[in-house]
PyMOL CGO cylinders between C-alpha atoms (Angstrom):
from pymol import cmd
from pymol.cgo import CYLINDER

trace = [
    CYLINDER, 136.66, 98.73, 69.90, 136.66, 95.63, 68.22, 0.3, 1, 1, 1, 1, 1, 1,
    CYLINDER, 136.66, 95.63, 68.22, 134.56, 92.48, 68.97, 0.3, 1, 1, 1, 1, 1, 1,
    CYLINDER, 134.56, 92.48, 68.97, 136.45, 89.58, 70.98, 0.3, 1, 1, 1, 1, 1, 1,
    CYLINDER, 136.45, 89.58, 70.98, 137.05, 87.45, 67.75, 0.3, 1, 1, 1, 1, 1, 1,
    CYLINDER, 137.05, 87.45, 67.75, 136.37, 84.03, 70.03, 0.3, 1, 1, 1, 1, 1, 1,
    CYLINDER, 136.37, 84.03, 70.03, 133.10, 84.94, 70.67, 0.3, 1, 1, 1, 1, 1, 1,
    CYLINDER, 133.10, 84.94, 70.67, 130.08, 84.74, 67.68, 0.3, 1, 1, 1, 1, 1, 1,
    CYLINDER, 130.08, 84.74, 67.68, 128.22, 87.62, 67.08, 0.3, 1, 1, 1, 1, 1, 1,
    CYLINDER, 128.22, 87.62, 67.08, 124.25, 87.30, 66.92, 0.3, 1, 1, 1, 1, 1, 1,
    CYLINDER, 124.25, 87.30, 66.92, 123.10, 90.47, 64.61, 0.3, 1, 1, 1, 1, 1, 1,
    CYLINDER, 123.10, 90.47, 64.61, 119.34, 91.28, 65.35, 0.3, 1, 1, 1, 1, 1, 1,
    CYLINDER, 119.34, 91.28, 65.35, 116.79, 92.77, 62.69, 0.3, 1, 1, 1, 1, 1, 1,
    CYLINDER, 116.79, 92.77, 62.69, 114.43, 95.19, 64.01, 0.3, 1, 1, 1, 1, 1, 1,
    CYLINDER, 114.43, 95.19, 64.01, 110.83, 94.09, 63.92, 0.3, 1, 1, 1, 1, 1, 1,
    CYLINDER, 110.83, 94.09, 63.92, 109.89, 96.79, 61.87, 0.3, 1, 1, 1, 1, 1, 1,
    CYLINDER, 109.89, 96.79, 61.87, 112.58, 96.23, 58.88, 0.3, 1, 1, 1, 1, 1, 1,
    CYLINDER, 112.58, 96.23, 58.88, 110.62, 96.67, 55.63, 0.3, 1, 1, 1, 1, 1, 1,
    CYLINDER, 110.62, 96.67, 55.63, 111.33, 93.12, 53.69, 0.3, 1, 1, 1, 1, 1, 1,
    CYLINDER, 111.33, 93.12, 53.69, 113.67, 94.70, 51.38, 0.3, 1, 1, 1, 1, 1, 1,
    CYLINDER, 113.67, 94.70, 51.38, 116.67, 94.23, 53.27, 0.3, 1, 1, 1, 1, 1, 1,
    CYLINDER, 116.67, 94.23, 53.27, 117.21, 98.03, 53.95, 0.3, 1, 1, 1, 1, 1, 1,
    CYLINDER, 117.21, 98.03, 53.95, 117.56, 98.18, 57.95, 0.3, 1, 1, 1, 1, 1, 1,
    CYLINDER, 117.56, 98.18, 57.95, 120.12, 98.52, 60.45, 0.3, 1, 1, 1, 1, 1, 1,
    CYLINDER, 120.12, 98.52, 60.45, 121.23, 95.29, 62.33, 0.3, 1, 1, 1, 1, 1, 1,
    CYLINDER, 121.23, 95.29, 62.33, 122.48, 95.21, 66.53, 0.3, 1, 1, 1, 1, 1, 1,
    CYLINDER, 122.48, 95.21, 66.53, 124.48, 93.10, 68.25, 0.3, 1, 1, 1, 1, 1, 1,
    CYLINDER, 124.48, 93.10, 68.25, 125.82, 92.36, 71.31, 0.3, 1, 1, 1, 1, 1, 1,
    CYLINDER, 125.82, 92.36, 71.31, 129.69, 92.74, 71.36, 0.3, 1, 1, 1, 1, 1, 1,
    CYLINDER, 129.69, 92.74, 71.36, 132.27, 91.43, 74.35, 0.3, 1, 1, 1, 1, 1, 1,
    CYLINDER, 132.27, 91.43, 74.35, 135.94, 93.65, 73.58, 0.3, 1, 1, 1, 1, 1, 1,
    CYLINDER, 135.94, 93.65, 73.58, 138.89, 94.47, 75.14, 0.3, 1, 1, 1, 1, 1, 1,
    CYLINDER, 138.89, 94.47, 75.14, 137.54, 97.39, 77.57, 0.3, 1, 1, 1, 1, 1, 1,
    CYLINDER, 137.54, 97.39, 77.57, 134.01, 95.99, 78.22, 0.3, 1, 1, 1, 1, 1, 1,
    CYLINDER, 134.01, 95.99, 78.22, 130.84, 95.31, 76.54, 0.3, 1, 1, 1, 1, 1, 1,
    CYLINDER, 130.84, 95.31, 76.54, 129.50, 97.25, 73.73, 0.3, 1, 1, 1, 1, 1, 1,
    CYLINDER, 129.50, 97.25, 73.73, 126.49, 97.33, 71.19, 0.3, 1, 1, 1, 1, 1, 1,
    CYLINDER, 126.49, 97.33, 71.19, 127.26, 97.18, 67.75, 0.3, 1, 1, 1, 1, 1, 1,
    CYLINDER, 127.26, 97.18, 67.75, 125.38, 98.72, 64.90, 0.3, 1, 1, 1, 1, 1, 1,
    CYLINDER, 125.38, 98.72, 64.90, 125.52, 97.83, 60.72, 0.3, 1, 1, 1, 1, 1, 1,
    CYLINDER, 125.52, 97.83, 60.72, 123.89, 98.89, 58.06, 0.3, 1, 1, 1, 1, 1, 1,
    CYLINDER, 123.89, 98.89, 58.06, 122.53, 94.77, 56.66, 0.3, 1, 1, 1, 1, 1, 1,
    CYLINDER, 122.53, 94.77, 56.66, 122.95, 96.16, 52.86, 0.3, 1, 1, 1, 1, 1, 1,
    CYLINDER, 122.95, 96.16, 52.86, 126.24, 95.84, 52.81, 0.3, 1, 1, 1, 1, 1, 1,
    CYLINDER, 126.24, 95.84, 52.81, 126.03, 91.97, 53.57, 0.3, 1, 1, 1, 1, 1, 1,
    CYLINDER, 126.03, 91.97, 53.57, 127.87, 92.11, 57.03, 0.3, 1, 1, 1, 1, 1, 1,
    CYLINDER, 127.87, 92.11, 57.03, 131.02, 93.05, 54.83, 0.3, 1, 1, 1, 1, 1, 1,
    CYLINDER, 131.02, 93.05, 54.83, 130.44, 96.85, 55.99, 0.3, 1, 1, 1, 1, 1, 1,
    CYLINDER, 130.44, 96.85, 55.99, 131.64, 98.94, 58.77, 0.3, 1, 1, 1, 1, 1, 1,
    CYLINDER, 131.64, 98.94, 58.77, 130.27, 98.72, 62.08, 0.3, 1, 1, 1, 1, 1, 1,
    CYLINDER, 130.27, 98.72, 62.08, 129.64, 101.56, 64.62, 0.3, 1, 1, 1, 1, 1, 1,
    CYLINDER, 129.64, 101.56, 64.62, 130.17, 100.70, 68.48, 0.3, 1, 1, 1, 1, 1, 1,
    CYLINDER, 130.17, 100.70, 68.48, 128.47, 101.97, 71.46, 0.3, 1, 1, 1, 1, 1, 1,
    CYLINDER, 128.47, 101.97, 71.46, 128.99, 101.25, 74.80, 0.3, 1, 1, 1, 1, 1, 1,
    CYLINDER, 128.99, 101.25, 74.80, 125.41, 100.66, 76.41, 0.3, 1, 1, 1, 1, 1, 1,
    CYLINDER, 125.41, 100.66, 76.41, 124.55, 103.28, 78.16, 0.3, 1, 1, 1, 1, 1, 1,
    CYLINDER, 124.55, 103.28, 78.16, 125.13, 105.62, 75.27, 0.3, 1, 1, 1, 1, 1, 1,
    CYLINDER, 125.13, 105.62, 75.27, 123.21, 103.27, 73.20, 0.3, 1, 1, 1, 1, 1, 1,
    CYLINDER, 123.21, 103.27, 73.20, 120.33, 103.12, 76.24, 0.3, 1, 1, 1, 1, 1, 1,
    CYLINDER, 120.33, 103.12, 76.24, 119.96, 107.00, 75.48, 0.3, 1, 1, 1, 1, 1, 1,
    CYLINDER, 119.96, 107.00, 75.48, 119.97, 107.11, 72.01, 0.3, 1, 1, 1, 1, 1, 1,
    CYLINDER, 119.97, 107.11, 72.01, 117.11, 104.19, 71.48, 0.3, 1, 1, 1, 1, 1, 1,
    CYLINDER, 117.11, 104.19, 71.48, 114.88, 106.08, 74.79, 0.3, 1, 1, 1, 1, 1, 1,
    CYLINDER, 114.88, 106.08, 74.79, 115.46, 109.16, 72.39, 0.3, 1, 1, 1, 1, 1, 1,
    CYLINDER, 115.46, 109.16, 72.39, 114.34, 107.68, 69.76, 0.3, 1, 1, 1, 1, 1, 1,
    CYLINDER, 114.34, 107.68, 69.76, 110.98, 106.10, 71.32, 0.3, 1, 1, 1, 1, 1, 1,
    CYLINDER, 110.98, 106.10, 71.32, 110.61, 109.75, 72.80, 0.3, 1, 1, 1, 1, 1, 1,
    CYLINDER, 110.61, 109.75, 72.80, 110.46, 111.29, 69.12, 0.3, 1, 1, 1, 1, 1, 1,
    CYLINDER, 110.46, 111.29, 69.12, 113.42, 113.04, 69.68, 0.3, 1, 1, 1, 1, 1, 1,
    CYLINDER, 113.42, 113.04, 69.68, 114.58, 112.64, 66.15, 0.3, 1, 1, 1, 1, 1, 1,
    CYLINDER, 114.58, 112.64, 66.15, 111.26, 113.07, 64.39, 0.3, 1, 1, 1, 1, 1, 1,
    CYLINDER, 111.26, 113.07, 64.39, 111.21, 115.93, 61.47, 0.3, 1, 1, 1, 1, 1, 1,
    CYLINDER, 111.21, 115.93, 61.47, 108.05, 116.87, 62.22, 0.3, 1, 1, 1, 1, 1, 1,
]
cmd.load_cgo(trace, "trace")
């Protein structure tokens, strides 16, 4: 899906990005089918690819993630 190119995109940095410049970015997309949450890695300058979710996918993945469902350990 790609992002309605009449509306801006506002990329959000997690709170917890080291000050580096090494973290993953969001954003709220409007496309073609619906809405959709778009994820970049901010290294790459906003020149890089982006991954798209629609929200409830992305809704599981981040309660997941607060659950420690991807921890190593």
């Amino acid at each position: 899906m790609r992002p309605d190119s009449t509306s801006p995109i506002h990329w959000r940095t997690s709170a917890h990005s080291v000050a580096n410049g090494t973290c993953v970015e969001i954003a709220r997309l409007a496309g073609p089918i619906g809405p959709a949450i778009g994820v970049r890695d901010s290294t790459h300058g906003g020149n890089g690819p982006m991954l798209t979710f629609h929200p409830t996918e992305w809704r599981a993945f981040t309660a997941r993630a607060r659950a420690g469902g991807f921890d190593l350990a």
